[in-house]
C-alpha positions in Angstrom: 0.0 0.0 0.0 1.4 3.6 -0.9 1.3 6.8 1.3 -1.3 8.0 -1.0 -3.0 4.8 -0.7 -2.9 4.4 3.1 -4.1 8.2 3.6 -7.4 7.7 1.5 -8.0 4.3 3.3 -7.6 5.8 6.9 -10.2 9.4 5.4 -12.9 6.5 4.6 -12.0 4.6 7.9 -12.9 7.9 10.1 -16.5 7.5 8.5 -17.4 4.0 10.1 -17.1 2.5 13.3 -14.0 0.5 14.3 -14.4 -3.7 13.1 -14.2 -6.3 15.7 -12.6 -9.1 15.5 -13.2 -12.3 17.2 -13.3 -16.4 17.6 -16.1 -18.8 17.4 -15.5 -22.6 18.5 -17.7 -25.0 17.5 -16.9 -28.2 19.8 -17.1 -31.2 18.2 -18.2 -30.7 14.5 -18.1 -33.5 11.9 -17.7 -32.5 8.8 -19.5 -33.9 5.8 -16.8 -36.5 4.5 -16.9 -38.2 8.1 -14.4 -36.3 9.3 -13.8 -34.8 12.5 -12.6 -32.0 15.1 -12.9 -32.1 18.5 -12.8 -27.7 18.4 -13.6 -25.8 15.0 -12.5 -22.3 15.0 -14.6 -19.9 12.9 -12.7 -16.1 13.1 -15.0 -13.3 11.9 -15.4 -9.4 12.1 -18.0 -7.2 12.4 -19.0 -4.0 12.0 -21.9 -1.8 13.6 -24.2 -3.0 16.8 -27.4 -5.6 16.6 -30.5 -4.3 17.4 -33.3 -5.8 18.8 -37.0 -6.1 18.8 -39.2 -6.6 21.7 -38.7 -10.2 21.7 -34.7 -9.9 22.0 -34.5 -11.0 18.4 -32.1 -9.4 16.2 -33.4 -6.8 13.7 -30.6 -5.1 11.3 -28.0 -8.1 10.3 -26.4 -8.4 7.5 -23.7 -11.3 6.0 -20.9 -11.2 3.7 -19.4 -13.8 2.4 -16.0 -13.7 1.1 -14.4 -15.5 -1.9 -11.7 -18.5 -2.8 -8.8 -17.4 -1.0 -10.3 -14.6 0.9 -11.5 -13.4 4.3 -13.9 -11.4 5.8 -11.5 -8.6 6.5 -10.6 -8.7 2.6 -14.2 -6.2 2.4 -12.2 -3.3 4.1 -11.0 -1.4 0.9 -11.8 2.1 -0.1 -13.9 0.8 -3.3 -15.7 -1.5 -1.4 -16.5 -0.6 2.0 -15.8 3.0 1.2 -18.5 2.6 -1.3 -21.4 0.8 0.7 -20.5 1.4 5.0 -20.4 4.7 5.1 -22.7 7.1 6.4 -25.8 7.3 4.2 -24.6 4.4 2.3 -26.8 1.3 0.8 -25.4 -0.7 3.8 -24.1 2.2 6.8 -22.5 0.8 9.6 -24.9 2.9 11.8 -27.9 0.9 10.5 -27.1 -2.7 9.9 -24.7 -5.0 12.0 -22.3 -6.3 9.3 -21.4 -9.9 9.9 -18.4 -11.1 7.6 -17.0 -14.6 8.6 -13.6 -15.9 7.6 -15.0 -19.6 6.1 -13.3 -22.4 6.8 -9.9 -22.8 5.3 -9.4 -19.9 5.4 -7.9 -16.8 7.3 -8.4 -16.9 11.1 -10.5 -19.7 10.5 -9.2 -23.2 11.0 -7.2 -24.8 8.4 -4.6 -27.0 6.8 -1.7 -24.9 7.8 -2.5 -24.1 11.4 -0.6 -27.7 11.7 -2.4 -31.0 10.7 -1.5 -29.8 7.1 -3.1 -32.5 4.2 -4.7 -33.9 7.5 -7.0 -31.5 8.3 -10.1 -32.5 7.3 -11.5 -32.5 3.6 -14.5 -29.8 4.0 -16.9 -28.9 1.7 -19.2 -25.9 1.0 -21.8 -27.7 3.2 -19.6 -27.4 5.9 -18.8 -24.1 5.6 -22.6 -22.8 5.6 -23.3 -25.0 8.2 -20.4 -23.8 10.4 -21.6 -19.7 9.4 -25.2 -20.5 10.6 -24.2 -21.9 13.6 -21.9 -18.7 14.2 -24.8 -16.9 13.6 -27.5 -18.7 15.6 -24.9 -19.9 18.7 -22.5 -17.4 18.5 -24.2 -14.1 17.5 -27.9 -14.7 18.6 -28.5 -13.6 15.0 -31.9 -15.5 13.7 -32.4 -13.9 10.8 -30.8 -11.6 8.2 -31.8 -8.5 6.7 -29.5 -9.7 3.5 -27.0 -12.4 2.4 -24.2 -11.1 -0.3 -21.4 -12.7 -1.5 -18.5 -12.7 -3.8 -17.1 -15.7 -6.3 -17.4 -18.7 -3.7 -19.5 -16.4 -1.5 -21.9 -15.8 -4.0 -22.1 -19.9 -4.5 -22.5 -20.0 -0.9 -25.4 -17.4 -0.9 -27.5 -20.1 -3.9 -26.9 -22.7 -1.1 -27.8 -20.8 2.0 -30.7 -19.5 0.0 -32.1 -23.0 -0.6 -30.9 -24.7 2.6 -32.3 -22.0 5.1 -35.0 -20.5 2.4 -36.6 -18.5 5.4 -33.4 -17.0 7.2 -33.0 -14.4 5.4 -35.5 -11.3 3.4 -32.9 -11.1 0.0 -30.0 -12.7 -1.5 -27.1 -11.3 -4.1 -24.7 -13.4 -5.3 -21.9 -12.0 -7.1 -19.3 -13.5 -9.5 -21.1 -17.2 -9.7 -23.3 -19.5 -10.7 -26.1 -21.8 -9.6 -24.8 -24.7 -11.2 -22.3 -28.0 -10.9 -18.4 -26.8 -11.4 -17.7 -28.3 -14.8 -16.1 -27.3 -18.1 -13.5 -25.1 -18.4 -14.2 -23.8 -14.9 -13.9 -27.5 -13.8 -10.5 -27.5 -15.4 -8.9 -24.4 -14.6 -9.5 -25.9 -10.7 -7.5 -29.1 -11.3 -4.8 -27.0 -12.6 -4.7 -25.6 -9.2 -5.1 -28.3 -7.2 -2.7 -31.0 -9.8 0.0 -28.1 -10.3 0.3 -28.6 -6.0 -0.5 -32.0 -5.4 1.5 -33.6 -8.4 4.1 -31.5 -7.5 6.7 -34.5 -5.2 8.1 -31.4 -3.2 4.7 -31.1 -2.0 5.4 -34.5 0.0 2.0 -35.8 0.8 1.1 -31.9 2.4 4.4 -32.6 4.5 6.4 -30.0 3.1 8.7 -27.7 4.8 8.9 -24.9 2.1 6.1 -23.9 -0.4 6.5 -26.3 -3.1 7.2 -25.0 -6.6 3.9 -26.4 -7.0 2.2 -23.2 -5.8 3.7 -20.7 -8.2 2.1 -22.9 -11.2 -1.2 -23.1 -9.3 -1.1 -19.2 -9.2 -0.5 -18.9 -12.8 -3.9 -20.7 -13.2 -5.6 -18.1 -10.4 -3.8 -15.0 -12.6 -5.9 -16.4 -15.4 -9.0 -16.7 -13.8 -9.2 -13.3 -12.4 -7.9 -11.9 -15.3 -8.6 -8.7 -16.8 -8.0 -8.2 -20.5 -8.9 -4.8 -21.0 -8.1 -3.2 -18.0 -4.8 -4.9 -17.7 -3.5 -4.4 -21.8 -4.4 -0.6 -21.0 -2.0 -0.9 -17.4 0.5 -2.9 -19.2 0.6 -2.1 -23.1 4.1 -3.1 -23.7 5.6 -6.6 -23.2 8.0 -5.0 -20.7 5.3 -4.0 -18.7 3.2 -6.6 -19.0 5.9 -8.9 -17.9 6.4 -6.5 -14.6 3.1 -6.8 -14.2 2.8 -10.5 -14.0 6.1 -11.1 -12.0 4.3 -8.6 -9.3 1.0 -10.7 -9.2 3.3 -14.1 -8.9 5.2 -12.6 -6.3 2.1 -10.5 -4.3 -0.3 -14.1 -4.1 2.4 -16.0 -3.6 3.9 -14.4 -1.1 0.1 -14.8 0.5 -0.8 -18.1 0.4 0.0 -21.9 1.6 -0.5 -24.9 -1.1 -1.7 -26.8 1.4 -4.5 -24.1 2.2 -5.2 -23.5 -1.6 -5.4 -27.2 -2.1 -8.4 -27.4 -0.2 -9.9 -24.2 -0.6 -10.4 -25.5 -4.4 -11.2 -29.0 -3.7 -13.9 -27.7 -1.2 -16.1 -26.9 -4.7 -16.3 -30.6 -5.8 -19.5 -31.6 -5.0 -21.0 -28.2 -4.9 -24.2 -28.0 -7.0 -27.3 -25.7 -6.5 -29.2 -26.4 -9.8 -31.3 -29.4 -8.9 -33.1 -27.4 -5.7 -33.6 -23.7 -6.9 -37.1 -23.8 -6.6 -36.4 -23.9 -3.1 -35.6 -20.4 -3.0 -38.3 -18.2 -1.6 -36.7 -14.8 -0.9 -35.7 -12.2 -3.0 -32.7 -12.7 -4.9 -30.4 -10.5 -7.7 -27.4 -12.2 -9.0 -25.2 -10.1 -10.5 -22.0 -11.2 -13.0 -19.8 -9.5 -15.4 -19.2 -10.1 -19.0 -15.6 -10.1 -18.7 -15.3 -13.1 -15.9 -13.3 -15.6 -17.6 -14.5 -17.6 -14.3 -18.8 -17.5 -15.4 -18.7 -17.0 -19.0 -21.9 -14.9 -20.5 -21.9 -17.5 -23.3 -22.9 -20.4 -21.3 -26.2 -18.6 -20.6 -26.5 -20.7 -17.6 -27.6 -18.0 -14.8 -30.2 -16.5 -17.1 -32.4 -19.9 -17.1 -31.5 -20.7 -14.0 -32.9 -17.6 -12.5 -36.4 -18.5 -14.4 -36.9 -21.6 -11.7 -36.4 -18.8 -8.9 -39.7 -17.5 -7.7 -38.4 -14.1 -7.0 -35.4 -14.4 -8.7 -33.2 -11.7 -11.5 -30.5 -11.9 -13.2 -28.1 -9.2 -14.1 -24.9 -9.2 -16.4 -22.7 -6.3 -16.9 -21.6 -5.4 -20.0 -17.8 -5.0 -20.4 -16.4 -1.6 -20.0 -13.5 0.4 -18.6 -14.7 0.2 -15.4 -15.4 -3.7 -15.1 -12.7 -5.6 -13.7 -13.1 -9.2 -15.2 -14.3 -11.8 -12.3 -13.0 -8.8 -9.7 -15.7 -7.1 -10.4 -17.7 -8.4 -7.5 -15.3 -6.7 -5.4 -16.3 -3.0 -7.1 -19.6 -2.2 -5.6 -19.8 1.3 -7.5 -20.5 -1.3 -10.5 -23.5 -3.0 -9.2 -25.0 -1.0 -6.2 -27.6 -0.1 -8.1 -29.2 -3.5 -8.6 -28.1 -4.3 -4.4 -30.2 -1.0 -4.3 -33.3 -2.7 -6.0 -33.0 -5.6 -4.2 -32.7 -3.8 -0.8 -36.0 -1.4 -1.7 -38.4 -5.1 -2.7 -41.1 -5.8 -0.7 
């Protein structure tokens, strides 16, 4: 982060309350596959203060759910928080109590590299709504949301939560995915990730000592899939400059991330597949994608019928432009608040 960059983030900070950060330990959870752990920790921050009704029951929540890779204090940016928490914003900290978990995997959360490595459990999406529900319901007292959003794997978490828990919440937005089985080229772009790590014999069974070399190949494949081709030939319009810019994306995830960690956090999408159960859905919901996400294609045309089978349901793609940010775009809320707009004002 620059000077200039730190300065605007701590003018947009003054404008909402300070995030808290805390543990939630589930005891005993049994994860999907079998699997087990005597003590799950589920890290998450919030922002704001829960309000109540008469009947103790808590009024003004709201969760966000964070994508592959992520965590919940990944929201904290000028163009995103900056652009919704604010005072007099869609979602101001002074109105709604902002829930944003870290899932499992994934930062404070428990996972692969807090010791048991390719031990650790082999946890699913399943897991990781079930383990956010019981944050909210054990941990938080929170019954019911005012709104569910998410980005990338958050937004495939928000089809499930929608269908699994249909009266938990009033609407649903999921960003950056789709309601349907992981297959295709997005299918393949994920074994590239997890074969480039697993296939890799420094990797050692998950018993490495050093990153494997495995890791830089599987962030290759992530460079793709969040890639940018307008945006990034107008940063980088000469091959000097786009090689600078790739070696500084190598070295910035890299630098971030555990194979181990990533291993799972892709393999966690196997089985995950919303399509058979969307007329389950009975709140409101906007999905929102971008025409430039090499992640959810426009041409498959799969969220526009799928939305059809959704009682309340709308679909929205962006067009490319300047502004969009290929499967990032999720992350840009001055893009899409609009439609989060809509969906907030529905009855």
């Amino acid at each position: 982060m620059t000077n200039q960059d730190a300065t605007q983030h701590s003018e947009w900070m003054k404008n909402i309350s300070t995030p808290v950060e805390r543990d939630f330990v589930i005891p005993d959870f049994t994860f999907t596959t079998g699997e087990h752990l005597d003590e799950l920790r589920l890290h998450y921050t919030t922002l704001g203060s829960p309000e109540q009704d008469d009947q103790g029951r808590v009024t003004n929540a709201v969760m966000i759910l964070h994508g592959t890779g992520g965590t919940g204090k990944g929201f904290f940016t000028e163009h995103f928080a900056g652009e919704l928490f604010c005072p007099g914003q869609l979602l101001d900290a002074r109105k709604y109590y902002l829930v944003f978990p870290d899932g499992i995997g994934h930062g404070g959360s428990s996972k692969p590299s807090n010791g048991l490595k390719a031990h650790f459990p082999r946890y699913t999406y399943a897991d990781m709504i079930r383990a956010q529900h019981l944050l909210l319901t054990e941990g938080l007292g929170v019954e019911h949301l005012k709104l569910i959003m998410g980005t990338s794997m958050g937004g495939m978490h928000c089809w499930m939560w929608a269908e699994t828990y249909p009266n938990f919440m009033d609407a649903v937005m999921p960003l950056a995915s789709l309601p349907a089985a992981i297959a295709g080229r997005n299918r393949m772009m994920r074994r590239m990730v997890i074969d480039s790590i697993r296939l890799d014999p420094a990797w050692k069974g998950g018993d490495y000592e050093v990153q494997p070399k495995g890791l830089t190949s599987a962030v290759y494949t992530l460079i793709f899939m969040v890639s940018v081709p307008l945006a990034w030939h107008k940063q980088a319009p000469t091959r000097d400059q786009a090689d600078d810019l790739f070696d500084y994306l190598v070295k910035d995830y890299t630098s971030k991330m555990d194979a181990n960690d990533m291993l799972y956090q892709f393999g966690a999408s196997r089985d995950y597949d919303p399509a058979p159960y969307l007329e389950w859905i009975e709140t409101r919901l906007t999905a929102v994608n971008s025409a430039d996400d090499a992640v959810n294609p426009p041409e498959l045309g799969i969220l526009e019928e799928a939305v059809k089978r959704v009682k309340r349901g709308r679909a929205v793609v962006l067009p490319v432009s300047e502004r969009t940010m290929g499967h990032r775009t999720h992350s840009y809320p001055a893009l899409w608040k609009e439609h989060l707009a809509e969906l907030l004002e529905e009855r």
